[in-house]
TITI-964472 format. One record per residue (C-alpha): residue in three letters; z, y, x. Coordinates in steps of 0.05 Angstrom, whole numbers, padded with zeros to 5 digits, always signed. Example, Ala and Ser with C-alpha at 12.3 -4.5 7.8 and 13.67 -1.06 7.14 Angstrom:
2
Ala+00156-00090+00246 Ser+00143-00021+00273 
This chain:
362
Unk+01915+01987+02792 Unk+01887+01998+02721 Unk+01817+01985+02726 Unk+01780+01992+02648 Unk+01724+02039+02624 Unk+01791+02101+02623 Unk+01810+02086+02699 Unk+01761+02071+02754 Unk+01785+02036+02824 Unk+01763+02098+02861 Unk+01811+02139+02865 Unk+01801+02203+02903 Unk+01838+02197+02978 Unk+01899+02241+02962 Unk+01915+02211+02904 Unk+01994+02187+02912 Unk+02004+02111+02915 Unk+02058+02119+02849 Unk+02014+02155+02807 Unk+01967+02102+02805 Unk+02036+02054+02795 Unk+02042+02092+02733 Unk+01977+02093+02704 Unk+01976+02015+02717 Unk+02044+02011+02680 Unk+02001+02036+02608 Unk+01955+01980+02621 Unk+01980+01920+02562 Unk+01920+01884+02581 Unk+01968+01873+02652 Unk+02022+01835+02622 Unk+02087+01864+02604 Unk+02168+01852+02636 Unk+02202+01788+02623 Unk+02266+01833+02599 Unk+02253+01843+02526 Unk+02259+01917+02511 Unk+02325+01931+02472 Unk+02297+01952+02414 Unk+02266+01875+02401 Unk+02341+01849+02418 Unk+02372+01894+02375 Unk+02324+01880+02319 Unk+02331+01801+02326 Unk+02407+01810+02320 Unk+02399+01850+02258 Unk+02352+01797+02235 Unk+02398+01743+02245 Unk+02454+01783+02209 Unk+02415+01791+02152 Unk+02386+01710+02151 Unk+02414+01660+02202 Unk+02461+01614+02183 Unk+02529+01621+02197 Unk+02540+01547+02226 Unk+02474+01528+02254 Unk+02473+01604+02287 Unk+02531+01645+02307 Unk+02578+01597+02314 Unk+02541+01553+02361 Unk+02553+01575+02428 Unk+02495+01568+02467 Unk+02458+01618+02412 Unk+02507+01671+02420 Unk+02513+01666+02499 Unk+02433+01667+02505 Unk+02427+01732+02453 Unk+02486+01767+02505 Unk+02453+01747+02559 Unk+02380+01786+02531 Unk+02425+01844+02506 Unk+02463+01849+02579 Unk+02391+01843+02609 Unk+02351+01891+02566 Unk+02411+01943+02573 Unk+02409+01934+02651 Unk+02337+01954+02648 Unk+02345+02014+02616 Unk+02323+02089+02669 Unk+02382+02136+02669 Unk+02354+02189+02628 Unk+02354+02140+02563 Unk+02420+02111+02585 Unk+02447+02177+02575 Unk+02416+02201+02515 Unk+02438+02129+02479 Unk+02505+02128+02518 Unk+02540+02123+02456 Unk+02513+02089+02400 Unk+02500+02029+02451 Unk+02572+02035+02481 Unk+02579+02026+02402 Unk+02536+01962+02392 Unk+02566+01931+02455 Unk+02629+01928+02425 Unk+02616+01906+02363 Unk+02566+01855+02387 Unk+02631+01826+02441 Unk+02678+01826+02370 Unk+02626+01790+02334 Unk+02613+01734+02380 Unk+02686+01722+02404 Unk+02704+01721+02335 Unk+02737+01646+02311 Unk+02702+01599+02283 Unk+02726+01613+02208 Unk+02683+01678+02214 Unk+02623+01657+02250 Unk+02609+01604+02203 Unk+02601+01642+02146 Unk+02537+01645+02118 Unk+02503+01712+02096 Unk+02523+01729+02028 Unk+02590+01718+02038 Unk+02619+01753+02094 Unk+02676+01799+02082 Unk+02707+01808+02153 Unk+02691+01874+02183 Unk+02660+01845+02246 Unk+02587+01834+02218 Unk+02576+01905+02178 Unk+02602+01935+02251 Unk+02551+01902+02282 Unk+02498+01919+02225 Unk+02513+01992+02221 Unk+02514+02001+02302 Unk+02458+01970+02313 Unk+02422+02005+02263 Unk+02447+02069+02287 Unk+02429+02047+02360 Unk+02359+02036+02336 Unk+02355+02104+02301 Unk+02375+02137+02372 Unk+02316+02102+02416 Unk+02272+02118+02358 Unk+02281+02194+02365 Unk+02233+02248+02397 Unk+02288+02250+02454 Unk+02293+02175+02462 Unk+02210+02167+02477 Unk+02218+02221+02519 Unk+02277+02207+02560 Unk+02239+02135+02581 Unk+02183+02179+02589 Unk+02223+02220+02647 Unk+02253+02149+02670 Unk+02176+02118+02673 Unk+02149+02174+02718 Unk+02217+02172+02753 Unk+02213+02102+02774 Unk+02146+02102+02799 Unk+02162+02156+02843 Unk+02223+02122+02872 Unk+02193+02098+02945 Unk+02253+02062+02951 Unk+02244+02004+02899 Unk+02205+01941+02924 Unk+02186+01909+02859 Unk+02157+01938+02789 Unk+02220+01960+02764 Unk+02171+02005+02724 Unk+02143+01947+02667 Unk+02209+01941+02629 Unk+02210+02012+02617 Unk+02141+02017+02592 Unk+02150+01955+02556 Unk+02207+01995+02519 Unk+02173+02057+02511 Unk+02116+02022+02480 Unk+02164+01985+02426 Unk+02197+02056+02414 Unk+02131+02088+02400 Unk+02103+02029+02358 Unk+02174+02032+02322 Unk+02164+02112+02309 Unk+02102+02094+02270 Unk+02059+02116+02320 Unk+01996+02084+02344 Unk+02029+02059+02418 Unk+01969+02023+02439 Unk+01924+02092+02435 Unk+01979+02134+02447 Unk+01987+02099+02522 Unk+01911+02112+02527 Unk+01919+02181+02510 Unk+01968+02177+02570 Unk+01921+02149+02617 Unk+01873+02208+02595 Unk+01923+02259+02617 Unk+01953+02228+02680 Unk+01890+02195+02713 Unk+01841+02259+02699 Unk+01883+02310+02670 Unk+01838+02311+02606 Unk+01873+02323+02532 Unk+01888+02258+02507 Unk+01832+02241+02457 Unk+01786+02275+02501 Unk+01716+02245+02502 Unk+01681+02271+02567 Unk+01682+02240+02637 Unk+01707+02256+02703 Unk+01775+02289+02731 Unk+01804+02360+02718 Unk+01835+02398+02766 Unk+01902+02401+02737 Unk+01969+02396+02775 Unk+02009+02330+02767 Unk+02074+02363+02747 Unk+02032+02394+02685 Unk+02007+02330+02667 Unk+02068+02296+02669 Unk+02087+02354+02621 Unk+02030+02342+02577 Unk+02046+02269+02569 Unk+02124+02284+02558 Unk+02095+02337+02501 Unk+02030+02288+02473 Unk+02078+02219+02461 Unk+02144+02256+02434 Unk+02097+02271+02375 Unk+02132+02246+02306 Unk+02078+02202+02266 Unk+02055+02235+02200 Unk+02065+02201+02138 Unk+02004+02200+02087 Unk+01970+02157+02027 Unk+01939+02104+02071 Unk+01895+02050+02043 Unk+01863+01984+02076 Unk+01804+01947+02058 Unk+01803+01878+02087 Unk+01743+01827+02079 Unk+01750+01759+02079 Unk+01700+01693+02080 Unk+01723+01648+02031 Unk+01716+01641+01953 Unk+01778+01657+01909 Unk+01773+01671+01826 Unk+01741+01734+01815 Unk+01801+01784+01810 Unk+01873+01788+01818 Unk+01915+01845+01818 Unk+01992+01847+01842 Unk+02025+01914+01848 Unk+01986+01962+01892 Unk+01933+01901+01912 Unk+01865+01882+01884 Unk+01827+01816+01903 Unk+01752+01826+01883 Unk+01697+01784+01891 Unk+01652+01808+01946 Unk+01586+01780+01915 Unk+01600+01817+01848 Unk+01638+01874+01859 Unk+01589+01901+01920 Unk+01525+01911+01877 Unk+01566+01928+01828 Unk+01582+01988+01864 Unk+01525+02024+01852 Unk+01526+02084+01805 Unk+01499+02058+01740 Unk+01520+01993+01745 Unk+01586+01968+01715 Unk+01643+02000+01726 Unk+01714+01976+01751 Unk+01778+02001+01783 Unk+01767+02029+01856 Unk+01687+02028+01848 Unk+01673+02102+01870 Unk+01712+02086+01936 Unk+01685+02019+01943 Unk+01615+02046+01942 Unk+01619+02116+01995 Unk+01632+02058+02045 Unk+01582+01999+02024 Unk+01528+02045+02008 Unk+01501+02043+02075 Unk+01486+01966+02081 Unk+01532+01961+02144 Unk+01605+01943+02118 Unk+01620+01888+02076 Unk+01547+01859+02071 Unk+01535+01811+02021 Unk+01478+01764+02020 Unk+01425+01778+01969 Unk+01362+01729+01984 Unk+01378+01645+01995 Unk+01371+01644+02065 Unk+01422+01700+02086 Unk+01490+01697+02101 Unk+01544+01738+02077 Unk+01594+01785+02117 Unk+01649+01780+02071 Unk+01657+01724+02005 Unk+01719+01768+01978 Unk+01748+01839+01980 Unk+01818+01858+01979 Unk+01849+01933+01975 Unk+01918+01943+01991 Unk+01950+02011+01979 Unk+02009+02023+02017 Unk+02026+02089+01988 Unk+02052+02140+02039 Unk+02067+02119+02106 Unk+02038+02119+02175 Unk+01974+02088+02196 Unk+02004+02050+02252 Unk+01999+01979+02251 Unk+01958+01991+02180 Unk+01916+01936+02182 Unk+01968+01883+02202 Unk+02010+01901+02152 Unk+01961+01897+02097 Unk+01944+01827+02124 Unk+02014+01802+02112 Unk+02013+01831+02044 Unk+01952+01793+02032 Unk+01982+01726+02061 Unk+02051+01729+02019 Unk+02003+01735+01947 Unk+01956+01681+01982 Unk+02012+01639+01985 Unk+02050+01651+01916 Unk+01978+01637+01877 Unk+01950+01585+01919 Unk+01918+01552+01852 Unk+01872+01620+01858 Unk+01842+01607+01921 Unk+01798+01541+01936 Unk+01793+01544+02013 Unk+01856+01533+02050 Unk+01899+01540+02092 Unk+01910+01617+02078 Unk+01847+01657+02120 Unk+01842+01719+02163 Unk+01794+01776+02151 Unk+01729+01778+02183 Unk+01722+01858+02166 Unk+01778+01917+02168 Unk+01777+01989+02139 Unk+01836+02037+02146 Unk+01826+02110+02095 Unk+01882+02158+02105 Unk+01898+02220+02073 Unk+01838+02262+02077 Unk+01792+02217+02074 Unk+01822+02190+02003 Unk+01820+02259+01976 Unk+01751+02260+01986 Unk+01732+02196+01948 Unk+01783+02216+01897 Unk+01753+02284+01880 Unk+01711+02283+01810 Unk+01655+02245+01806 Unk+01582+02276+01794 Unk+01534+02248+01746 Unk+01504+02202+01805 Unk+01571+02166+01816 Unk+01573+02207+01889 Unk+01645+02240+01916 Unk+01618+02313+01931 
């Protein structure tokens, strides 16, 4: 049973044994399946399309016979509803996939860039297009109706239910969505029948069939795309600035009391300064004997997208320049940040409006 600050262990007596199966299976804390969900074994196929060799890869054997034996796996895993709705474009991929790797030799060892037989853009283009079908509205939904399904079947022994949320995770994580607090959401709605980002306590009377509704309805929400911009903090000294493309390196210990209207100016100060202002983000230290938060600053604008997996993202941005201009940083091996701030849409068109005389967004 899912047992966190969302879920308690007391669950009132009538509660049915496989709704608490359910709200168990949104717990990631748990452990997941040992059947990778399809849409990772699609996307490592695509990936070695696009980048494995073609000797050292696909045409050793024991490669292709362990990525058919995943794909044959993940695919028997699948609930009927999202069998049915991808019925097709996987009925698609399994053929081209069984073309591929009984293919002869002459075509499996040819390395990317110069493979002309028909077998591997088959592949590339199902797959993709098998991807594109689990990432719809109907595809979360359909392992939605296959999750609840499962854990209502009395007559299945084992947890039959954990590949299937291990999927529907991957699908909403793949849609752009945030999956983590979207299965909290669910936990909100199934385990009390609250709204999903609902912050009081305690259970609502509401029928099971309308939460299960209400779920179906809350996670078959498409992401929204909008200007979305990080802030990451690191410990560590680099040169004082650095700017690639859409991402700035500034030096913490300058560039934070330089924030302050009146002071000098530079690119990105007005934002910089709504969230420093306060003393409580990126703290730098100003007297000898304290220590500093953060040593260095970086902002990375990703222009319009979703806000899922924001943060992570922007870390590997940050790593790949780290890496390229390793004669501007002095502390290897390539850090992590010690501080994280994610500004979407309309919070950005609030720092961005004109400036008043006192250097404060109005």
């Amino acid at each position: 049973m899912m047992i966190d600050y969302n879920v308690s262990d007391h669950w009132p007596a009538d509660t049915p044994g496989w709704l608490k199966s359910l709200v168990s299976s949104l717990d990631r804390r748990h452990g997941g399946s040992s059947v990778l969900p399809l849409t990772v074994i699609v996307d490592e196929v695509l990936e070695w399309l696009e980048l494995a060799s073609g000797v050292d890869a696909w045409k050793n054997a024991a490669n292709r016979a362990s990525l058919r034996s995943d794909l044959e796996e993940s695919a028997r895993a699948l609930g009927p509803g999202l069998r049915a709705h991808i019925a097709t474009s996987l009925a698609d991929f399994q053929a081209a996939f069984a073309r591929l790797v009984n293919s002869p030799g002459t075509v499996l060892k040819q390395p990317p860039g110069s493979r002309t037989d028909a077998v591997w853009t088959d592949v590339a283009t199902a797959g993709e297009n098998l991807l594109a079908a689990l990432e719809t509205d109907e595809g979360a939904r359909a392992s939605w109706d296959d999750l609840v399904a499962t854990a209502r079947d009395r007559a299945l022994a084992g947890r039959e239910y954990r590949p299937i949320a291990d999927l529907l995770f991957d699908q909403l994580r793949r849609r752009g969505l945030d999956a983590k607090g979207i299965f909290r959401g669910l936990v909100s709605v199934m385990a009390f029948g609250r709204e999903p980002d609902s912050p009081h306590i305690g259970e609502r009377d509401v029928p099971l069939e309308e939460r299960i509704a209400s779920a179906r309805t809350y996670l078959g929400t498409r992401a929204v795309a909008e200007p979305v911009v990080v802030w990451l903090g690191y410990q560590g000294r680099t040169f004082l600035h650095l700017s690639a493309g859409r991402v700035s390196f500034l030096d913490a210990h300058w560039a934070v009391p330089n924030a302050r209207p009146g002071r000098q100016d530079f690119e990105h100060k007005a934002e910089l300064w709504e969230f420093v202002r306060h003393g409580d983000l990126f703290k730098v230290a100003e007297l000898v004997d304290e220590e500093s938060d953060v040593d260095f600053l970086v902002r990375v604008d990703l222009g319009t997208t979703t806000a899922a997996d924001a943060v992570d993202r922007a870390v590997r941005t940050v790593e790949t320049i780290i890496r390229r201009h390793p004669q501007r940083w002095r502390d290897p091996p390539v850090p992590r940040p010690t501080r994280a701030l994610v500004l979407r849409s309309p919070r950005l068109a609030e720092l961005r409006a004109p400036q008043t005389r006192d250097g404060f967004a109005r």
